[in-house]
Rosetta silent file (secondary structure, phi, psi, omega in degrees, C-alpha in Angstrom):
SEQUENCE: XXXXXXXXXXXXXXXXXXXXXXXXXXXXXXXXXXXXXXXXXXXXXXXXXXXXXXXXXXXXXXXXXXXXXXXXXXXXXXXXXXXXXXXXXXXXXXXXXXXXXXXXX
SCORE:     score description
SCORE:     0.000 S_00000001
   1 L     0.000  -20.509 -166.487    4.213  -26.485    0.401 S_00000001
   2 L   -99.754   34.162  140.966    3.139  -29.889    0.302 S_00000001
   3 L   -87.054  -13.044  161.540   -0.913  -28.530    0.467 S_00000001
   4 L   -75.126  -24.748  156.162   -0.197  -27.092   -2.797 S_00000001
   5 L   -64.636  -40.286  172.951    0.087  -30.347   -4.121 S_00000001
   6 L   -80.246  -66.789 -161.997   -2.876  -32.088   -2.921 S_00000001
   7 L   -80.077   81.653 -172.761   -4.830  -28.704   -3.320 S_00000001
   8 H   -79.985  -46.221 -139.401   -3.137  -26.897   -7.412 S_00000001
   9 H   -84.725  -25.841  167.389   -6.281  -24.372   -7.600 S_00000001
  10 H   -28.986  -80.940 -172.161   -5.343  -23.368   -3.591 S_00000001
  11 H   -43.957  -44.334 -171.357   -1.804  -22.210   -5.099 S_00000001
  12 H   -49.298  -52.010 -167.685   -3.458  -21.219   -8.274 S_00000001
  13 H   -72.735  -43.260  163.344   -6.046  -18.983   -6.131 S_00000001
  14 H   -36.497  -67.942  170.202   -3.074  -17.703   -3.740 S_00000001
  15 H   -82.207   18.823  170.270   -0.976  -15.939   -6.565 S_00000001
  16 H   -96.341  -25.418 -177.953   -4.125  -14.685   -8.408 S_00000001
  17 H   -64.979  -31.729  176.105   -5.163  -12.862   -4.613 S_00000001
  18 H   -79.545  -37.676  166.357   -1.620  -11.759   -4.358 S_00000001
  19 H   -52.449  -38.084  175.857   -1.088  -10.287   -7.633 S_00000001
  20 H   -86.828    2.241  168.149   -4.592   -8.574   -7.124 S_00000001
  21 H   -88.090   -4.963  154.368   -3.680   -7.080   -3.767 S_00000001
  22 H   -48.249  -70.935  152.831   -0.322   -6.001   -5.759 S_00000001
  23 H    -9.789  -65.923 -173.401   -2.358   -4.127   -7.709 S_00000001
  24 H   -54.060  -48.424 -175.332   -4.567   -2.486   -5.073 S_00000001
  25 H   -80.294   25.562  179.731   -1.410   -1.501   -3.259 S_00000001
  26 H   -97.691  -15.684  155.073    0.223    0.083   -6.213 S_00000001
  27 H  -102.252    9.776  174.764   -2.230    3.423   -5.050 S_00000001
  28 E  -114.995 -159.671  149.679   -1.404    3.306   -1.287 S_00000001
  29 L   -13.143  -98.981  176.775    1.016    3.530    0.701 S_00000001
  30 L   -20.951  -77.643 -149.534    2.317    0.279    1.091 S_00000001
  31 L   103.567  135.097  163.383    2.978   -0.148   -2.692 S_00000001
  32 H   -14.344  -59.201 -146.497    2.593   -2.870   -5.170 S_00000001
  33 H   -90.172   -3.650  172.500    5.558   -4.842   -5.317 S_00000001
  34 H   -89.586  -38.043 -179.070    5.705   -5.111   -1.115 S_00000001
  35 H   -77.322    4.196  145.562    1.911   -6.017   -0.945 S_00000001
  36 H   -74.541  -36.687  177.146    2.550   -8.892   -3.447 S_00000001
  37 H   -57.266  -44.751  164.712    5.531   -9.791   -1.408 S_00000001
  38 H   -57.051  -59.286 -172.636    3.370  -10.247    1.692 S_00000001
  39 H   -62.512  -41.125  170.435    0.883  -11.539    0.450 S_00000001
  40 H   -45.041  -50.458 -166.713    2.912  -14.630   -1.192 S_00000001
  41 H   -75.890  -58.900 -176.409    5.043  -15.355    1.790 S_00000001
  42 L   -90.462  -46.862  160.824    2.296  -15.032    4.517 S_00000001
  43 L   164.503  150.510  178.149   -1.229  -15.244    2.976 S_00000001
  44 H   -44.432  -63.786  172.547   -3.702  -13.231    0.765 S_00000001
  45 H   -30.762  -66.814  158.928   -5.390  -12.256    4.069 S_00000001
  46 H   -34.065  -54.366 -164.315   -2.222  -10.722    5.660 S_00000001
  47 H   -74.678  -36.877  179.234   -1.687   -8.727    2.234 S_00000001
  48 H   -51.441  -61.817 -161.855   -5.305   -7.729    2.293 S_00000001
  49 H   -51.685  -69.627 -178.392   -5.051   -6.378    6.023 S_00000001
  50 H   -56.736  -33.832  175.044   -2.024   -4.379    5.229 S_00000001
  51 H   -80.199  -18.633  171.112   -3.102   -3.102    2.013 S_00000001
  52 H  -102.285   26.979  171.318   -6.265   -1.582    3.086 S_00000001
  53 L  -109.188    6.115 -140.080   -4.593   -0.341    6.222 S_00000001
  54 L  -132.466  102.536 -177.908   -2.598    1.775    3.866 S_00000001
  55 L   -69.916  165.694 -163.563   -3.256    5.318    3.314 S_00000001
  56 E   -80.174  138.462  154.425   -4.621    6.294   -0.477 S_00000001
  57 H   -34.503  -72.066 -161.252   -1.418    7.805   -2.685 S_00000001
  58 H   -75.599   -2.198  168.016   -3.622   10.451   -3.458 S_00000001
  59 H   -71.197  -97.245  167.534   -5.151   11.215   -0.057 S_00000001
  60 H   -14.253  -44.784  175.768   -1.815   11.762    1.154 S_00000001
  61 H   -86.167  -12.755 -154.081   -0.680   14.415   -1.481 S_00000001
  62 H  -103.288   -7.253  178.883   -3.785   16.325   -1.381 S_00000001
  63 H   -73.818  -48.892 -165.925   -3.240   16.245    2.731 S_00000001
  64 H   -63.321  -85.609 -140.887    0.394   17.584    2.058 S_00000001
  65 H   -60.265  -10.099 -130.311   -0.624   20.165   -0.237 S_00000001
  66 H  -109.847  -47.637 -159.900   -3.552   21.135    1.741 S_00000001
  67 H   -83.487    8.626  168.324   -1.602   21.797    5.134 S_00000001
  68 H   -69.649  -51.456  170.634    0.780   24.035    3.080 S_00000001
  69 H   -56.996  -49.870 -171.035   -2.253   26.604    2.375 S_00000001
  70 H   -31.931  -50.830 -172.602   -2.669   26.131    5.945 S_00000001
  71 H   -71.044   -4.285 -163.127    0.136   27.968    7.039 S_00000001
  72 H  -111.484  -59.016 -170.411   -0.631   30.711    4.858 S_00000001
  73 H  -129.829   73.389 -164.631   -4.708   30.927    4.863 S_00000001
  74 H   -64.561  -23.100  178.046   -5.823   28.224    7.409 S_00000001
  75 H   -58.390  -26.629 -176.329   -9.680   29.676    6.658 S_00000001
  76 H   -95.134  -49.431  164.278   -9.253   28.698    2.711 S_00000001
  77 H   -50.717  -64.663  163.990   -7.950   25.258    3.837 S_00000001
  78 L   -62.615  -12.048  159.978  -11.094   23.768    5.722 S_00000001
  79 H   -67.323  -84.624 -174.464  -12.820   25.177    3.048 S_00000001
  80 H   -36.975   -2.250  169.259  -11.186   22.801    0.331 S_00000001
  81 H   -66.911  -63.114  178.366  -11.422   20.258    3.001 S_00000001
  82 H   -77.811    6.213  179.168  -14.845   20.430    3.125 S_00000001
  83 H   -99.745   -5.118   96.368  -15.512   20.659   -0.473 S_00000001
  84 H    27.601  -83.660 -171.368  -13.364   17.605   -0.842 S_00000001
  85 H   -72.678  -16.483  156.176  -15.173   15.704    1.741 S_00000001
  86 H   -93.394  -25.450  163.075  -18.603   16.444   -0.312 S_00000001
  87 H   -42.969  -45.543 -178.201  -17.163   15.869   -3.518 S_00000001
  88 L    77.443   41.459  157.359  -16.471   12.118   -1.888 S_00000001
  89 L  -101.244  -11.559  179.202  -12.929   12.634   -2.608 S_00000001
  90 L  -144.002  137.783 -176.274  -12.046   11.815    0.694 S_00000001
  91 L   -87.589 -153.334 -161.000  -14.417    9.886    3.174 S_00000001
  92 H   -85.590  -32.287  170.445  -15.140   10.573    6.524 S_00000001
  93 H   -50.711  -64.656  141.755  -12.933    8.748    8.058 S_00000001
  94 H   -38.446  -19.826 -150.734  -10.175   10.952    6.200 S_00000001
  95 H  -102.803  -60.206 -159.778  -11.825   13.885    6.808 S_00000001
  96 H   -85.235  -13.160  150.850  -11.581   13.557   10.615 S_00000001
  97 H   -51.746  -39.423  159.377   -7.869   12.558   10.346 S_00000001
  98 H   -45.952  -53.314 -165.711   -7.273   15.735    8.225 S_00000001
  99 H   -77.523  -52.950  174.569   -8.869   17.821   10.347 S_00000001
 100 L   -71.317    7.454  172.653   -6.736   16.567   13.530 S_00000001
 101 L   -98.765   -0.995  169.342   -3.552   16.816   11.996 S_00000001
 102 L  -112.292    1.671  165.184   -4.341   20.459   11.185 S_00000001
 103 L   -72.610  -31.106 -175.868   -5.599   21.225   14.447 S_00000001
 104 L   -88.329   -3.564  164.114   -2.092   19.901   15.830 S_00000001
 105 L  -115.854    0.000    0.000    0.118   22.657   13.924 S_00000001
């Protein structure tokens, strides 16, 4: 603590990075109020790692909803995958997770 004294805009810049990775994570996973909590106690860096290491809120429901059609019409399901994945609602990365979690049921 006692580099926040010699250094104020250090602290100062420390809780404006944690509040904005609070933010960020308030649409993943994680969540807000843990990835401010991280980030304070261990370092803006830390919070960063974990919050973009964090699947998207809305990634996640449209995965859920998506492997629910599966079981019914798996042929109607990689379609809305892939119009999804052109749309640039979900990147590529996403895409190829999607697709191996519905290859595994």
């Amino acid at each position: 603590m006692q580099i926040f004294t010699l250094f104020p805009s250090l602290g100062l810049g420390w809780v404006i990075l944690s509040i904005a990775l609070g933010i960020a994570g308030s649409g993943r996973e994680v969540g807000g109020i843990l990835a401010f909590i991280l980030s304070m106690l261990f370092s803006p860096l830390f919070g960063m790692i974990i919050v973009f290491d964090s699947n998207k809120k809305r990634v996640l429901k449209f995965e859920e909803k998506l492997l629910e059609r599966l079981e019914s019409s798996p042929m109607h399901g990689i379609q809305i995958l892939e119009e999804k994945f052109k749309s640039g609602f979900i990147n590529e990365e996403e895409y190829k997770s999607i697709l191996k979690r519905m290859g595994q049921q």
